[in-house]
C-alpha positions as a Markdown table, in Angstrom:
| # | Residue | x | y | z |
|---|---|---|---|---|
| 1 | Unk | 39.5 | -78.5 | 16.0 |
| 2 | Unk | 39.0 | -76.3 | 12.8 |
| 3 | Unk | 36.3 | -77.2 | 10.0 |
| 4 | Unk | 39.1 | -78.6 | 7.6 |
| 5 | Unk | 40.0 | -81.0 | 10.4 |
| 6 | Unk | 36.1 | -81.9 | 11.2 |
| 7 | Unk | 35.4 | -82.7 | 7.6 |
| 8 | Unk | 38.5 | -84.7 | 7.5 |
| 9 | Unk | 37.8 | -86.6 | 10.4 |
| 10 | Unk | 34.2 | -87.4 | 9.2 |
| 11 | Unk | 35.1 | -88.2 | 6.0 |
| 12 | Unk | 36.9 | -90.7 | 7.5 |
| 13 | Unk | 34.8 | -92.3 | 9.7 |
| 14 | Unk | 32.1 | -92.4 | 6.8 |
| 15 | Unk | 35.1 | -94.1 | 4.2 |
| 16 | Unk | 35.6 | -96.9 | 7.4 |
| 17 | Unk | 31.8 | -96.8 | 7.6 |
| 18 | Unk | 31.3 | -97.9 | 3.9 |
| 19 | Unk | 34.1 | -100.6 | 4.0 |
| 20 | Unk | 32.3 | -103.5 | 4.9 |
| 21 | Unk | 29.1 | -102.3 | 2.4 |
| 22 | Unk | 31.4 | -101.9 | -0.3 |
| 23 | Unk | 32.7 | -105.1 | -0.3 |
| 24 | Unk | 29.8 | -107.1 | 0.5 |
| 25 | Unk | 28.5 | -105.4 | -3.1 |
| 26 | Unk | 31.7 | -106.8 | -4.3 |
| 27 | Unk | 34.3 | -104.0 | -4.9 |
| 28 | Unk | 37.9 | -105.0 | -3.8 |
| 29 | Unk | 38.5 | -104.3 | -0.5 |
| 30 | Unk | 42.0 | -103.1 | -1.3 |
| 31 | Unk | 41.3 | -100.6 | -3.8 |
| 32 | Unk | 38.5 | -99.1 | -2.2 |
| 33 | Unk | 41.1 | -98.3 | 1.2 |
| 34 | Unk | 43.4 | -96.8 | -1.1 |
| 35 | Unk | 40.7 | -94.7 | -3.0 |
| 36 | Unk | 38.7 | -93.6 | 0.5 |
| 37 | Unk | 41.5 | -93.1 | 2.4 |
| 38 | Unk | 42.4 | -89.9 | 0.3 |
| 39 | Unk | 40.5 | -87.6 | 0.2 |
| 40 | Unk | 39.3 | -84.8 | 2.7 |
| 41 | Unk | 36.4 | -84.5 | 2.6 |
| 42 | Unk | 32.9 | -86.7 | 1.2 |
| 43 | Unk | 32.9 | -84.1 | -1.3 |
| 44 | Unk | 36.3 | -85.5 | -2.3 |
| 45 | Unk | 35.1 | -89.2 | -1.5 |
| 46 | Unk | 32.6 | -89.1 | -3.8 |
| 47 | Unk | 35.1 | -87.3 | -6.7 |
| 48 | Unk | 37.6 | -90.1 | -5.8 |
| 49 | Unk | 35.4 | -93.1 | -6.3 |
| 50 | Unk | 33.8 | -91.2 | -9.7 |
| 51 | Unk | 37.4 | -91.4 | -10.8 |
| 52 | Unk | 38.1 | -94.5 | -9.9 |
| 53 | Unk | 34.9 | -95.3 | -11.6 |
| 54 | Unk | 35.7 | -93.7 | -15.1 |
| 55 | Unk | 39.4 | -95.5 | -15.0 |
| 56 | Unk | 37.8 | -98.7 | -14.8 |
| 57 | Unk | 35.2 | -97.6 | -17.8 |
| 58 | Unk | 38.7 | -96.5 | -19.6 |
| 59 | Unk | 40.5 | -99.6 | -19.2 |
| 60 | Unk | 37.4 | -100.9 | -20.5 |
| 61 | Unk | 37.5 | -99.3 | -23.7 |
| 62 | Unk | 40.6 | -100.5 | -24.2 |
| 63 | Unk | 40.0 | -104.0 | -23.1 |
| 64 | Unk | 40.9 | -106.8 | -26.1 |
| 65 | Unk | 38.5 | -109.1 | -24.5 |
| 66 | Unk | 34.6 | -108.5 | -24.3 |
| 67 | Unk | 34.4 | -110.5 | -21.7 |
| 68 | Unk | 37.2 | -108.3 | -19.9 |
| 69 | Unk | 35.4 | -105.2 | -21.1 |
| 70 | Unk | 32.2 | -106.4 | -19.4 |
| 71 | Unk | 34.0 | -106.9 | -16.3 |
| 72 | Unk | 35.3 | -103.4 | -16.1 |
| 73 | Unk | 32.2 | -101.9 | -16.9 |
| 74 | Unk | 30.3 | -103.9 | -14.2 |
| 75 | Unk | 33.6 | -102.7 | -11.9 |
| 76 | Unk | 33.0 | -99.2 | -13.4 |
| 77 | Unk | 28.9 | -99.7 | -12.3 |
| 78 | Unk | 29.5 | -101.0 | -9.0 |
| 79 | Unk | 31.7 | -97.5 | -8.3 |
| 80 | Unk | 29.2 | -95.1 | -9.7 |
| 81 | Unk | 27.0 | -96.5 | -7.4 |
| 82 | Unk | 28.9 | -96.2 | -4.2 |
| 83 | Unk | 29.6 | -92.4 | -5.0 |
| 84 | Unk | 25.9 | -91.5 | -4.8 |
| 85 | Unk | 26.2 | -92.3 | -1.0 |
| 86 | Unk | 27.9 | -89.5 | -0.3 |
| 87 | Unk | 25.7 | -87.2 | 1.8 |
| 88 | Unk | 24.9 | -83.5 | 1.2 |
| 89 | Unk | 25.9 | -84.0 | -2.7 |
| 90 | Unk | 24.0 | -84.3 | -6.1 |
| 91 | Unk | 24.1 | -88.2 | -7.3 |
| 92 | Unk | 22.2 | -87.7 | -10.3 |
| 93 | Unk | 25.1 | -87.9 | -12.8 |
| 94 | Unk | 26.8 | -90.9 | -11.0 |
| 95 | Unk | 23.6 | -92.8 | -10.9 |
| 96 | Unk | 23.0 | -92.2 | -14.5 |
| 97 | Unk | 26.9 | -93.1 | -15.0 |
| 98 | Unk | 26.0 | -96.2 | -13.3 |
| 99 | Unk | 23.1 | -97.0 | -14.7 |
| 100 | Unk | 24.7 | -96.8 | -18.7 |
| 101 | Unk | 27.6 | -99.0 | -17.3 |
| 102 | Unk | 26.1 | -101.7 | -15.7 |
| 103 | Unk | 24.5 | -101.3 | -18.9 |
| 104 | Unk | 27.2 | -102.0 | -21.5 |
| 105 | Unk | 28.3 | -105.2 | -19.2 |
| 106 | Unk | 24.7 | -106.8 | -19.5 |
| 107 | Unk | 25.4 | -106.4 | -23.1 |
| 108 | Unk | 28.9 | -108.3 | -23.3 |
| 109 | Unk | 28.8 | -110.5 | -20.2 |
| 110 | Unk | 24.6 | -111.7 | -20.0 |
| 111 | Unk | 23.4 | -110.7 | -23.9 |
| 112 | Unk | 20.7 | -112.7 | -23.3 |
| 113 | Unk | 19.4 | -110.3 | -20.1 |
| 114 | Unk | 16.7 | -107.6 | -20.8 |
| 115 | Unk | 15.9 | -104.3 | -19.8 |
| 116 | Unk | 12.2 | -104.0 | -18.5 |
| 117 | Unk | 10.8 | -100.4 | -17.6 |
| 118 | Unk | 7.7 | -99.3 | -16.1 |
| 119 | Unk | 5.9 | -96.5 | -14.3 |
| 120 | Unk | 7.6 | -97.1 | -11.1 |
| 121 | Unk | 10.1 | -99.0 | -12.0 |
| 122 | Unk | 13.3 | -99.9 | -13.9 |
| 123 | Unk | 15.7 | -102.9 | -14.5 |
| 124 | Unk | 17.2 | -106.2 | -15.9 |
| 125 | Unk | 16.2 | -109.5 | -15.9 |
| 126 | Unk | 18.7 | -111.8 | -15.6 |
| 127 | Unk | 19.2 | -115.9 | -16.1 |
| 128 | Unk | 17.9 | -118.5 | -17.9 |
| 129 | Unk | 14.5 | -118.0 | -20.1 |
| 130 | Unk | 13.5 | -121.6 | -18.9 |
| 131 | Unk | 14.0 | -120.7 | -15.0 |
| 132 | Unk | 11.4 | -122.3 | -12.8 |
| 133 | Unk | 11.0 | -119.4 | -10.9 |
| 134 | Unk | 12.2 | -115.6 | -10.7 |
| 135 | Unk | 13.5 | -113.5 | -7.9 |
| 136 | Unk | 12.9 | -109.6 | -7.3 |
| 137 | Unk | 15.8 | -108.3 | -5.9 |
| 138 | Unk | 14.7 | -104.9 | -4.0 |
| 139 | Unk | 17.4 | -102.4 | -2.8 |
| 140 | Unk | 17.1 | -99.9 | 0.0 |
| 141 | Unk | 16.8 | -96.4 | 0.8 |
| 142 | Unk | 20.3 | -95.4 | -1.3 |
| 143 | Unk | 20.9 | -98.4 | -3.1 |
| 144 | Unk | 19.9 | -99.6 | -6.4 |
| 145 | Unk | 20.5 | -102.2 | -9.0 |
| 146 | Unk | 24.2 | -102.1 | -9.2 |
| 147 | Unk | 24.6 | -102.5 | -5.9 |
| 148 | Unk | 24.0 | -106.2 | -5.0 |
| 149 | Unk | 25.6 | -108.4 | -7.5 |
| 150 | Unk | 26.8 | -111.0 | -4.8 |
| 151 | Unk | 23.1 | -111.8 | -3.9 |
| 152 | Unk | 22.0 | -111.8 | -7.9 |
| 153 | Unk | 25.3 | -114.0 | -8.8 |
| 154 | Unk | 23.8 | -116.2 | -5.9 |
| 155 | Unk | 20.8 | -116.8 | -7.2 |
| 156 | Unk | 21.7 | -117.1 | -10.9 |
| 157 | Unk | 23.8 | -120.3 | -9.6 |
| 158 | Unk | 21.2 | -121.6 | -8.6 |
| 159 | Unk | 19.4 | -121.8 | -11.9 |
| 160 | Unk | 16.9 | -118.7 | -10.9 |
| 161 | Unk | 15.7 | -116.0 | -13.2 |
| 162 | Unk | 17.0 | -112.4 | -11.3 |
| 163 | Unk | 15.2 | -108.9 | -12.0 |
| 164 | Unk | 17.5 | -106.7 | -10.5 |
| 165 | Unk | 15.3 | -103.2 | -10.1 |
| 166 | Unk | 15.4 | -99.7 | -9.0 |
| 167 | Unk | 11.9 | -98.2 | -7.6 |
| 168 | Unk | 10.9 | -94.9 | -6.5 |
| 169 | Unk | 13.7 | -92.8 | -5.6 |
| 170 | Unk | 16.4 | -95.2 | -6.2 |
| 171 | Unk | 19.3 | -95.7 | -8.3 |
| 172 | Unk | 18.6 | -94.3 | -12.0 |
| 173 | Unk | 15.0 | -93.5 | -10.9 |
| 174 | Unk | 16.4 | -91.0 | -7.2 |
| 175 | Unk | 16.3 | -87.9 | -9.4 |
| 176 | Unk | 12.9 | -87.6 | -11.0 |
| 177 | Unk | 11.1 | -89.8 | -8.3 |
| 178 | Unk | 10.5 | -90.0 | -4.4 |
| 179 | Unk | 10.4 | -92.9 | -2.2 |
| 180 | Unk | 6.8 | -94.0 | -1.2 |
| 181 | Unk | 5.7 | -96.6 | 1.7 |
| 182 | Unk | 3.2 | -98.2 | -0.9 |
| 183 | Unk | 5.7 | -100.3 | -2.6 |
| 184 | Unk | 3.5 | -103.4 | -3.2 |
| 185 | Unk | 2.1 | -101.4 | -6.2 |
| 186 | Unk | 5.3 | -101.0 | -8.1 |
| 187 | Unk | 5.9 | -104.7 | -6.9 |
| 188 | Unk | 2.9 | -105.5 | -8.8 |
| 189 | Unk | 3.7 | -103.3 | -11.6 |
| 190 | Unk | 6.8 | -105.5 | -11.6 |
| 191 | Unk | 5.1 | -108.8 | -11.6 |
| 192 | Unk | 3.1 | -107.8 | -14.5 |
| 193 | Unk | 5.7 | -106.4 | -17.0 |
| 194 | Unk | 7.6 | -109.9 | -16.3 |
| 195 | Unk | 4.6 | -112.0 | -17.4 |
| 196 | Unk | 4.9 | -114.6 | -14.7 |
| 197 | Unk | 1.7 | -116.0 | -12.1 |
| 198 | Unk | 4.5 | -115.5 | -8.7 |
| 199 | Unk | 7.9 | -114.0 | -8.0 |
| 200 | Unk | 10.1 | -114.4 | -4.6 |
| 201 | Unk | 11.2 | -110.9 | -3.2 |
| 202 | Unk | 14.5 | -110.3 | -1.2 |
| 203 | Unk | 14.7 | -106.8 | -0.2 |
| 204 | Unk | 17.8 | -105.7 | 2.0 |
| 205 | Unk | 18.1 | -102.8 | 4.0 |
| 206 | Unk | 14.7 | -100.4 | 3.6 |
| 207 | Unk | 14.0 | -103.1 | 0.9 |
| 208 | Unk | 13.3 | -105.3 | 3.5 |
| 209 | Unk | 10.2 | -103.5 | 4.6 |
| 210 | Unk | 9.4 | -103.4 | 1.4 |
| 211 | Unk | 9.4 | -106.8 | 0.8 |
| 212 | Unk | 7.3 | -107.6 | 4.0 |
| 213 | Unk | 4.8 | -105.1 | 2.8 |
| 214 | Unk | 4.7 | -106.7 | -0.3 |
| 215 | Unk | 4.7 | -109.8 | 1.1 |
| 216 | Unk | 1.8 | -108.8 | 2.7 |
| 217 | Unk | -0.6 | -107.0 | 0.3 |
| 218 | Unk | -0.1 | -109.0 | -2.9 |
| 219 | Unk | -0.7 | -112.8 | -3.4 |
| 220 | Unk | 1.5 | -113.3 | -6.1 |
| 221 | Unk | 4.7 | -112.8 | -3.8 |
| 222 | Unk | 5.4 | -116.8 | -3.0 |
| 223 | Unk | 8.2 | -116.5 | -0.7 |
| 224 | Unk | 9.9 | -113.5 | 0.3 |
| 225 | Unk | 13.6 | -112.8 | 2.3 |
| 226 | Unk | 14.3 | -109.3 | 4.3 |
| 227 | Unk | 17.8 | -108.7 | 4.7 |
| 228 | Unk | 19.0 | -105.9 | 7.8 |
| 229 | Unk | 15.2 | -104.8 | 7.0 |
| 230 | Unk | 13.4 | -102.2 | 9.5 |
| 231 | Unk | 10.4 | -103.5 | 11.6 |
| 232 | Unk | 9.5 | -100.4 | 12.0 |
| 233 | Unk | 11.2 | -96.7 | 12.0 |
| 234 | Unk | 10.8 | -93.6 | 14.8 |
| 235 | Unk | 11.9 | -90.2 | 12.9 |
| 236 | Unk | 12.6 | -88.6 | 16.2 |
| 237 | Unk | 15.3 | -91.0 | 17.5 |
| 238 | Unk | 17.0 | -91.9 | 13.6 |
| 239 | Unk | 20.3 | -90.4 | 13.5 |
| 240 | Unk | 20.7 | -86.2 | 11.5 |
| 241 | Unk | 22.4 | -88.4 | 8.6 |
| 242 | Unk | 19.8 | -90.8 | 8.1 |
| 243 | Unk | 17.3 | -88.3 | 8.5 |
| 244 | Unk | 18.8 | -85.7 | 5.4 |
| 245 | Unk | 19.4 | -89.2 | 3.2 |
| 246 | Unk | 15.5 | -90.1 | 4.0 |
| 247 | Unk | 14.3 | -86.3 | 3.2 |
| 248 | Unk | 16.8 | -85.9 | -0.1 |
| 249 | Unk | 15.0 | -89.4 | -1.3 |
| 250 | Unk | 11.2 | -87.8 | -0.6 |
| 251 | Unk | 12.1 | -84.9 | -1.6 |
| 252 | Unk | 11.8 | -82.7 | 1.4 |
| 253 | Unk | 11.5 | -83.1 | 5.5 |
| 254 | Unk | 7.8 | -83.2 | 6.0 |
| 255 | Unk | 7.5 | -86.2 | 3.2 |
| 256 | Unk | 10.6 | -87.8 | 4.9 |
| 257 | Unk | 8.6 | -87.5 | 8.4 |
| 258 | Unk | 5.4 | -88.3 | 6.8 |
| 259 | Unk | 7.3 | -91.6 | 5.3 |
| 260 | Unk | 9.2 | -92.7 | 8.2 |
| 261 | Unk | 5.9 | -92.6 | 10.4 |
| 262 | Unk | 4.3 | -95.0 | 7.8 |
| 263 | Unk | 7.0 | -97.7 | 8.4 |
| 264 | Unk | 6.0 | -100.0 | 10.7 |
| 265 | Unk | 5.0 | -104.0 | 10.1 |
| 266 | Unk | 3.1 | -104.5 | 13.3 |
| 267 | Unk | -0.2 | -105.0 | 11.4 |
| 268 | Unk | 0.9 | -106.5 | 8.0 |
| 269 | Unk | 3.4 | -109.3 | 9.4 |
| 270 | Unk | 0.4 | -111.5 | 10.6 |
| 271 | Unk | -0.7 | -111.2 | 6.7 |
| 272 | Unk | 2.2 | -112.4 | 5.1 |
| 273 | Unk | 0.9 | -115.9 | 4.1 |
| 274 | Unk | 4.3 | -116.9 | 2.7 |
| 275 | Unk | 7.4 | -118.4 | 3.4 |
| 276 | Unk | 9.2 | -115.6 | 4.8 |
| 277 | Unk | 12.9 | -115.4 | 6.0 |
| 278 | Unk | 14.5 | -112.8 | 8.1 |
| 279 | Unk | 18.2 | -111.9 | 8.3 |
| 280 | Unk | 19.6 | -109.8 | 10.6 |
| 281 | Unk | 23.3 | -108.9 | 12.1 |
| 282 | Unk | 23.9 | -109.4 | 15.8 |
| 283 | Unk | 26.2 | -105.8 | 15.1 |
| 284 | Unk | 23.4 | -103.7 | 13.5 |
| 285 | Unk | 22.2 | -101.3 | 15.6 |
| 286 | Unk | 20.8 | -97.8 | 14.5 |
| 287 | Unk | 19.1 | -95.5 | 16.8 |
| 288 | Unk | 15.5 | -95.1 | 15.9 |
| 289 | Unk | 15.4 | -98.9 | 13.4 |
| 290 | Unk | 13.5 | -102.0 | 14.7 |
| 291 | Unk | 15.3 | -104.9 | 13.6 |
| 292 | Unk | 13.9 | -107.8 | 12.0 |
| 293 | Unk | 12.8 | -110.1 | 14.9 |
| 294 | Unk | 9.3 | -109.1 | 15.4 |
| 295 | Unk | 8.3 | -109.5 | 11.7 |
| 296 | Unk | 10.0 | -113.3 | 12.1 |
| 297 | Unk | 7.8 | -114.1 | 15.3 |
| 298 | Unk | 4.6 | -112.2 | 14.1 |
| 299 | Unk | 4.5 | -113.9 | 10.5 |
| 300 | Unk | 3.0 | -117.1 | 10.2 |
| 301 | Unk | 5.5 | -118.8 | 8.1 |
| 302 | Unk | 8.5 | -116.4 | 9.5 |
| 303 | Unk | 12.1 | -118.2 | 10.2 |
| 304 | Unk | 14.4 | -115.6 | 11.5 |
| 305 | Unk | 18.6 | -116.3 | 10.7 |
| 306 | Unk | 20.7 | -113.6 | 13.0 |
| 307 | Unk | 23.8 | -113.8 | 12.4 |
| 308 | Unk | 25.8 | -112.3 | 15.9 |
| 309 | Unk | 28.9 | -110.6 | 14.3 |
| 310 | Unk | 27.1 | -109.1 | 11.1 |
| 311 | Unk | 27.0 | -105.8 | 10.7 |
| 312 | Unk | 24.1 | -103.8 | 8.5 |
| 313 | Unk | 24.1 | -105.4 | 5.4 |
| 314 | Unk | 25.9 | -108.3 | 6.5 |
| 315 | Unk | 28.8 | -107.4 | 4.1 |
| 316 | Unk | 31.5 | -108.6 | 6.7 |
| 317 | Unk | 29.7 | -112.2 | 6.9 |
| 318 | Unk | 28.6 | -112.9 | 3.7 |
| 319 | Unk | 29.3 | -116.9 | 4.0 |
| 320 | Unk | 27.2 | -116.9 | 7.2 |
| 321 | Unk | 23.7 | -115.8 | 5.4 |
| 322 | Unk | 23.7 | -115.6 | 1.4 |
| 323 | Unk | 24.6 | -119.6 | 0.2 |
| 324 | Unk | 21.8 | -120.4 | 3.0 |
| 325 | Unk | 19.5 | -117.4 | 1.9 |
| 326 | Unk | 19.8 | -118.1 | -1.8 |
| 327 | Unk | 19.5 | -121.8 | -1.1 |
| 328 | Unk | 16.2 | -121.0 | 1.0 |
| 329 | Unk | 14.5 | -118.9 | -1.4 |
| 330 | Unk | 15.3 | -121.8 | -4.4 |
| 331 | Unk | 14.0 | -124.3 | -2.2 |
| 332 | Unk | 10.8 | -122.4 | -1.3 |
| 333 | Unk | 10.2 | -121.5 | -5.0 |
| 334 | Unk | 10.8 | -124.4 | -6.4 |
| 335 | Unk | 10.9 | -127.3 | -4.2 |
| 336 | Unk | 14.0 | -128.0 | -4.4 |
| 337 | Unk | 17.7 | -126.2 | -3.7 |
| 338 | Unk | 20.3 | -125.9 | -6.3 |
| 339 | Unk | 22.5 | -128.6 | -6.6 |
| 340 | Unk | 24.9 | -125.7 | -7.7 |
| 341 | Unk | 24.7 | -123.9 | -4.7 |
| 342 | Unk | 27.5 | -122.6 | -2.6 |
């Protein structure tokens, strides 16, 4: 096989990878098989879903409707996004792309939401000023804010406030900043720019750990969700690609090493004094990552929901885990689930 055919062939298998990802995040399934099955590359990948992006931020501008407008720029956000997952590439122009979009449809479809920035942190919050309680949604290794607007939309039904972030080394923040294991201090950072006594946390993916973490070290976190989040990592046995996306985000190998040695739970799950629910998939199985179940059984208030045919993410069983996760997480904040839920 020559190198034109290699790349081909593993641009493909990363495009099929993606799939179920990209529409769990909420892109149409449809389009994204016709954009990802072009190109030749992840080089070209990553130019096709830019392009796809900047269509959708055209038809936009040409949109009679703001609430039409919105929509394509939250589309427009949502395909940024997915081309900073790309490997081996610079993101920093795509996450900023996808930072000013999502943006522009806060601005027509939510005008009510507000961006809040602080040292470790950036983001919106979302929903109702008289919510009875807000949710921190925290995103993973390569995520960010744009990514999940399935689980926000879930929890904005259900009459929650939403701050939908990006931390060190994610999303708009990936460029200037580098992922740290000590999340529970931007966590805290984040509690205090919102100006509220507790918060619930989901995290998904590496935001699961650090939302156990969190969980863990600061009191004001009153119930907490982890969502295909690692119990604990081993650098030596984690895939080549996981490994460069994990030294790109802390900005070089021996801080990726270094960071992938400090995730482990087996000491802070017995401190997580909360409410604390754990989803994983039955199909989500990466060399080198823990799964869930241990933090479930070692946390005093753990419930653990697998789910057998989910895959990481769960984006190819969606109805089997977010209306009873985003009921779960009302419920334990409040008292009560949504009578919107569903």
């Amino acid at each position: 096989m020559n190198a034109a055919d290699f790349a081909a062939d593993f641009a493909a298998d990363f495009a099929a990878a993606q799939l179920t990802r990209a529409t769990g995040a909420g892109l149409d399934p449809h389009a994204y098989l016709r954009v990802a099955g072009e190109p030749a590359s992840l080089d070209g990948w990553s130019e096709a879903l830019i392009r796809t992006a900047r269509q959708y931020a055209a038809r936009a501008q040409q949109a009679v409707s703001p609430v039409t407008a919105g929509e394509y720029h939250q589309a427009a956000a949502r395909w940024f996004h997915f081309a900073t997952l790309a490997p081996h590439t610079d993101h920093a122009h795509a996450c900023a792309e996808a930072d000013a979009a999502m943006g522009r449809a806060l601005t027509l479809l939510e005008p009510g939401s507000r961006r809040i920035t602080g040292p470790t942190f950036t983001g919106w919050l979302r929903g109702p000023a008289g919510a009875p309680a807000t949710v921190v949604v925290v995103p993973g290794l390569d995520s960010g804010k744009e990514e999940f607007h399935t689980v926000t939309s879930a929890l904005l039904r259900r009459g929650l406030a939403v701050f939908t972030m990006d931390g060190p080394g994610q999303g708009a923040l990936a460029a200037t900043t580098a992922v740290r294991p000590d999340y529970e201090r931007v966590i805290g950072q984040v509690i205090d720019a919102l100006g509220v006594d507790r918060v619930g946390l989901i995290g998904l993916s590496l935001g699961g750990y650090y939302v156990a973490r969190s969980a863990a070290r600061e009191p004001r976190v009153a119930a907490a969700a982890t969502v295909s989040g690692p119990f604990r990592l081993d650098w030596d046995a984690v895939p080549p690609l996981v490994r460069d996306i994990i030294a790109r985000r802390a900005k070089g190998a021996e801080a990726a090493r270094d960071f992938v040695g400090r995730v482990d739970l087996t000491v802070l799950a017995p401190r997580i004094d909360c409410p604390l629910l754990v989803v994983d998939g039955g199909q989500d199985t990466i060399p080198g990552v823990t799964n869930g179940k241990p933090l479930a059984r070692l946390a005093p208030r753990g419930r653990y929901l697998l789910v057998p045919h989910g895959d990481h993410l769960l984006g190819n069983a969606q109805p089997d885990w977010l209306p009873t996760t985003a009921d779960w997480l009302a419920e334990a904040l409040t008292g009560t689930a949504s009578s919107t839920s569903g």
